[in-house]
C-alpha positions as CSV (number, residue, x, y, z in Angstrom):
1,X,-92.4,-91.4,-27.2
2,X,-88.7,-90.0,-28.4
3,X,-87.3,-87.6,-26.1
4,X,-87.3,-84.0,-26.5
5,X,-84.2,-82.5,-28.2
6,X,-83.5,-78.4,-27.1
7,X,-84.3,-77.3,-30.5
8,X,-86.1,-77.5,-33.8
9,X,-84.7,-81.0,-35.7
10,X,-86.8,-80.2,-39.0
11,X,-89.4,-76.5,-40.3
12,X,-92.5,-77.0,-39.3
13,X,-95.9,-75.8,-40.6
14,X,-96.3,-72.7,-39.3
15,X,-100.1,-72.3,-39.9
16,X,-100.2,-74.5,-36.7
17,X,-99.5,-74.1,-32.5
18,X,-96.7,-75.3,-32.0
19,X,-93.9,-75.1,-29.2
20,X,-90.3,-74.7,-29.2
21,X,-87.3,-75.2,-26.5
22,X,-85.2,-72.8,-25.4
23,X,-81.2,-72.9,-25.0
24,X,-81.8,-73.1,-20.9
25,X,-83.9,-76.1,-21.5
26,X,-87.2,-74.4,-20.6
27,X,-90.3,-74.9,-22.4
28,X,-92.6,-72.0,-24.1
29,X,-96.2,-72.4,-26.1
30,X,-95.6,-70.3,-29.3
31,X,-98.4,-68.9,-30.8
32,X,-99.7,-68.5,-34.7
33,X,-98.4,-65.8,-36.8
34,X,-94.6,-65.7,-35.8
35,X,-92.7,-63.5,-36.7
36,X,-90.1,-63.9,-39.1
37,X,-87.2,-64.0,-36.6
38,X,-88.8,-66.4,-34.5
39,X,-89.3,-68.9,-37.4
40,X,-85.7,-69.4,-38.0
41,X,-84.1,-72.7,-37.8
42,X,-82.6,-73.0,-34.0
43,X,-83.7,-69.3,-33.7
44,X,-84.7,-67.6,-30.1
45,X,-88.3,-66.6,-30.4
46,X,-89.4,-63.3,-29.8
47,X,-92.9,-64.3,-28.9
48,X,-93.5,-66.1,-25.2
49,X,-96.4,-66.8,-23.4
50,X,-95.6,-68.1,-19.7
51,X,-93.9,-71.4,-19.1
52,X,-96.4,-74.3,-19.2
53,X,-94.6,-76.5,-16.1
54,X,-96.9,-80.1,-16.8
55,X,-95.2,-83.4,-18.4
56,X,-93.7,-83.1,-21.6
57,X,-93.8,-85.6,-24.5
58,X,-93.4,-85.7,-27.9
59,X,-96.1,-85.6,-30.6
60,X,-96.3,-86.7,-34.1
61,X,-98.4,-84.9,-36.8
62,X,-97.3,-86.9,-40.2
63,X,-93.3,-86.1,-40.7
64,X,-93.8,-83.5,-38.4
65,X,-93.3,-83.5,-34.7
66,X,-94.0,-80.7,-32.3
67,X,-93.5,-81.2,-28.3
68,X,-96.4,-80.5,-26.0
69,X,-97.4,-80.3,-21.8
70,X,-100.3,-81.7,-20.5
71,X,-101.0,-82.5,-16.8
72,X,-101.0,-85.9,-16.1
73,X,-99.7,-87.1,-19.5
74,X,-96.9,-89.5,-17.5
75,X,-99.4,-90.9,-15.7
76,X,-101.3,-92.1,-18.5
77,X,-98.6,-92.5,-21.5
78,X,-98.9,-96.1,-22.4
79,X,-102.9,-95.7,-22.4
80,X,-102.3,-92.3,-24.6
81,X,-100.1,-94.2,-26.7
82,X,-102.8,-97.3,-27.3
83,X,-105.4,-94.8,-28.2
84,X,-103.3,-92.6,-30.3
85,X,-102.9,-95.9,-32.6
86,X,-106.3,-96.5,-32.7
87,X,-107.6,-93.8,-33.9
88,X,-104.8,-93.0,-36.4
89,X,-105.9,-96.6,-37.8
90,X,-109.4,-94.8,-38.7
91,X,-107.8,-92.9,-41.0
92,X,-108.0,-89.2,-39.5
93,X,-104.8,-86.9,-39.0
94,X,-103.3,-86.1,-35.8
95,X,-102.8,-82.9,-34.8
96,X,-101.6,-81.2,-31.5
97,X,-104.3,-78.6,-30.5
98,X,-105.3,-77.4,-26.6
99,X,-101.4,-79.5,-26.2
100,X,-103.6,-82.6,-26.9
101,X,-103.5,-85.2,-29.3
102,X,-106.4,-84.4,-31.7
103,X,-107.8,-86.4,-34.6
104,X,-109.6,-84.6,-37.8
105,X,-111.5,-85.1,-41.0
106,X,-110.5,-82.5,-43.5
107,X,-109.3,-79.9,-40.8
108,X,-112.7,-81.0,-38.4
109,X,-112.1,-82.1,-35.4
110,X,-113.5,-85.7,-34.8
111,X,-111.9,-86.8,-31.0
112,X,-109.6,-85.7,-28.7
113,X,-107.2,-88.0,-26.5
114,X,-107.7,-86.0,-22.6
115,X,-105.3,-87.5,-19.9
116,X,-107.0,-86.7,-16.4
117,X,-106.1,-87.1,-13.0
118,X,-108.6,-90.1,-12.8
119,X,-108.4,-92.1,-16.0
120,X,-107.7,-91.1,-19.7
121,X,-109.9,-89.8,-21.4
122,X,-111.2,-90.6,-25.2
123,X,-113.4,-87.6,-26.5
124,X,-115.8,-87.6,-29.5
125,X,-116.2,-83.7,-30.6
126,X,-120.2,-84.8,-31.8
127,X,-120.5,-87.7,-29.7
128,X,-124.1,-87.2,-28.8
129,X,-124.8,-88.0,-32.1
130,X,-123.4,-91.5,-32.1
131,X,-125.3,-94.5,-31.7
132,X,-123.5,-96.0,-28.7
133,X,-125.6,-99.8,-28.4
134,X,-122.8,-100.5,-25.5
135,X,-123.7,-97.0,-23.3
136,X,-120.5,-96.5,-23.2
137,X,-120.7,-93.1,-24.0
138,X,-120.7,-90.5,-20.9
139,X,-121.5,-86.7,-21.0
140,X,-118.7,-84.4,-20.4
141,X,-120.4,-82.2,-18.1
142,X,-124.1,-81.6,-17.2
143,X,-124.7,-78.4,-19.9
144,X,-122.4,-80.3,-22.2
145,X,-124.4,-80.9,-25.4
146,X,-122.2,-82.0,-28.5
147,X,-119.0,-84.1,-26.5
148,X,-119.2,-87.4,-25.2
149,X,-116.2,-89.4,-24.3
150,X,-115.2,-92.7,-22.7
151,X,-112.7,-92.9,-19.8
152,X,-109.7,-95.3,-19.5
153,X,-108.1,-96.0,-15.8
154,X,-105.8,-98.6,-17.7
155,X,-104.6,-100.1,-20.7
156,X,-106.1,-103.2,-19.8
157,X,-109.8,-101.7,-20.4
158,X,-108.3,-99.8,-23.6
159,X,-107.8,-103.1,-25.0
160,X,-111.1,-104.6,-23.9
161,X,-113.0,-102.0,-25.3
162,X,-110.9,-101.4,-29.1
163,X,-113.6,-102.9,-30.8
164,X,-116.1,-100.5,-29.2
165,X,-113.9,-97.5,-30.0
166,X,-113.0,-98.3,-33.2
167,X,-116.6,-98.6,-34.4
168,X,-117.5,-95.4,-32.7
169,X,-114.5,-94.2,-34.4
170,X,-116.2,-95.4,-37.7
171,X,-119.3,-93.2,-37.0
172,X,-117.6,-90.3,-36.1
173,X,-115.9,-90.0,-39.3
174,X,-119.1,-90.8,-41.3
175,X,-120.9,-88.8,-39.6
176,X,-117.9,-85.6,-40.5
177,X,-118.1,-86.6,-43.6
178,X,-121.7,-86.1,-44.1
179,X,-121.2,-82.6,-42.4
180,X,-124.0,-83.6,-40.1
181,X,-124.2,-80.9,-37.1
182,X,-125.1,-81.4,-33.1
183,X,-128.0,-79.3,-32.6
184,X,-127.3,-76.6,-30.3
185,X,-129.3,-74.6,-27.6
186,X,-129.0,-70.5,-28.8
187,X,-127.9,-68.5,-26.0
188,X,-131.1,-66.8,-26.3
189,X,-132.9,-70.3,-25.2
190,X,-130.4,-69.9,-21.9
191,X,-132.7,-67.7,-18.8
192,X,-130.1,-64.7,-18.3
193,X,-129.2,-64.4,-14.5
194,X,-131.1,-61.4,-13.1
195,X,-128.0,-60.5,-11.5
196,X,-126.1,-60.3,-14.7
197,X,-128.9,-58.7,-16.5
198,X,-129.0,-56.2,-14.1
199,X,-125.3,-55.2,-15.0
200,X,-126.1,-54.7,-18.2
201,X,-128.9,-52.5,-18.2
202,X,-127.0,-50.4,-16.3
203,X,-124.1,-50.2,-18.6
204,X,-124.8,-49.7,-21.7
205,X,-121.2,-50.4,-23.3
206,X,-120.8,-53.5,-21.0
207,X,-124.8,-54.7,-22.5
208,X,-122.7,-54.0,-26.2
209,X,-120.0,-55.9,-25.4
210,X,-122.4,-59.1,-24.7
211,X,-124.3,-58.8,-27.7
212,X,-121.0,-58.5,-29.6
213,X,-119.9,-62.1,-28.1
214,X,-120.3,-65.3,-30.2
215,X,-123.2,-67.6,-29.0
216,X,-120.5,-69.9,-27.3
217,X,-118.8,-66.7,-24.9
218,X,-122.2,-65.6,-24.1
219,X,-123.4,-69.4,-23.2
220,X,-120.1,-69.9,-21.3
221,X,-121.0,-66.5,-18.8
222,X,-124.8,-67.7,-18.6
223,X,-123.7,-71.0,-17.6
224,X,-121.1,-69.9,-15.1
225,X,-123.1,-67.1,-13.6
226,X,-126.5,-68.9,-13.1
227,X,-124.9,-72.1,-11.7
228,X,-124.6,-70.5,-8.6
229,X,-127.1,-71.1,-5.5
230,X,-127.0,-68.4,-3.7
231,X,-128.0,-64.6,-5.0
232,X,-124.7,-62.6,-4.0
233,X,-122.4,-65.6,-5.6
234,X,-124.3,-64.7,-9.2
235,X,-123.9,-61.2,-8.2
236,X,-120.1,-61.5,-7.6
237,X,-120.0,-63.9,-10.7
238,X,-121.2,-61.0,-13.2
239,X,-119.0,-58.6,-11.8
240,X,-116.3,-60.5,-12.0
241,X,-117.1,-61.4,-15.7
242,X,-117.7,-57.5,-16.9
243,X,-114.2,-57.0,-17.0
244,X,-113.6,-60.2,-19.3
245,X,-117.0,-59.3,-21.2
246,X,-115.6,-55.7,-22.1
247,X,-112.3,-58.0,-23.6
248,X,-114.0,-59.9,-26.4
249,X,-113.6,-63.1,-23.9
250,X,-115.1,-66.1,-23.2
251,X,-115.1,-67.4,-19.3
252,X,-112.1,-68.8,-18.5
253,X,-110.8,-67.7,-21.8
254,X,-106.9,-67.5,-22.3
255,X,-105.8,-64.0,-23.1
256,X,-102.6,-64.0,-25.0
């Protein structure tokens, strides 16, 4: 990877996240939709979000480059870098989105390179519906339902398992290109936690504010709330989500 330089070398697409350095040497996520001001060649942008304080390195979209923080991306650099030329061998783009090195089809994401604090991790966005003979495959999480990825603890196993990654890699763009979609459980398949429910009979903006949520928010607060064991830790779950309900928010959803 090149090393970082404490300002803007070349424009840059705008449409996109991207980040910028300023003259103390601290970094700052800028958002979409700059303004003018902020756009300008060696400029000092109006717009900042709090510092990100992870590793830094440099990412390459095309001629483009834009410099991104992820925690734990020193630790796994060379194995970042090995799958990072893989995949751009299938063909798809590289982009920096969630300040990871993303792959897409036509503006669809297709995988996502994740260092973690155990191994690095290669994601497909509709894994679940790739073949995977090898069972290589793991699910993300236990409500996880579109995302599977394989995990790397060195570049040793990267190598041993290119050929497996580069045929899944084949899939996965086939399987964009046909625009075939994961099928999805609807929120209203999901039990809503009585404790949760209860809230929102009792508030009737806070029940509006719900219903006005995309399928994902509202799936993301019936997971979270109803994972809990015990009765008062849903309880304390929902109220702590009305506040974030009430804000258009998912859980856990940055708030700009």
């Amino acid at each position: 990877m090149q090393p970082l330089n404490s300002r803007l070398d070349r424009p840059v697409n705008h449409r996109v996240p991207f980040t910028l350095i300023d003259p103390t040497g601290a970094l700052w996520r800028i958002g979409q939709n700059l303004p003018a001001q902020a756009r300008q060649r060696n400029s000092d942008p109006t717009w900042r979000v709090a510092p990100i304080r992870q590793t830094i390195y440099r990412h390459h979209r095309g001629p483009r480059s834009a410099t991104m923080k992820v925690p734990y991306a020193t630790k796994w650099q060379k194995e970042t870098d090995q799958l990072r030329k893989i995949a751009l061998k299938s063909g798809l783009t590289e982009e920096s989105k969630w300040s990871k090195p993303c792959f897409t089809l036509q503006g669809r994401n297709v995988a996502i390179v994740i260092p973690l604090k155990e191994a690095c991790a290669f994601s497909f966005f509709k894994g679940a519906l790739l073949k995977d003979p090898e069972r290589v495959l793991l699910k993300i999480g236990k409500n996880t339902q579109a995302g599977r990825w394989i995990k790397f603890a060195s570049s040793k196993e990267v190598r041993a398992l290119t050929p497996t990654l580069k045929s899944c890699l084949a899939e996965a763009v086939e399987i964009e290109k046909s625009g075939t979609k994961v099928a999805r459980k609807k929120p209203s398949q999901y039990k809503v936690p009585g404790e949760l429910q209860a809230l929102l009979d009792a508030t009737p903006r806070l029940k509006a504010a719900f219903a006005a949520l995309t399928p994902g928010r509202q799936r993301s607060y019936l997971l979270y709330i109803s994972d809990a064991k015990q009765a008062t830790t849903r309880l304390r779950r929902a109220e702590k989500a009305a506040p974030m309900i009430l804000s258009g928010r998912g859980y856990n959803e940055y708030q700009g």
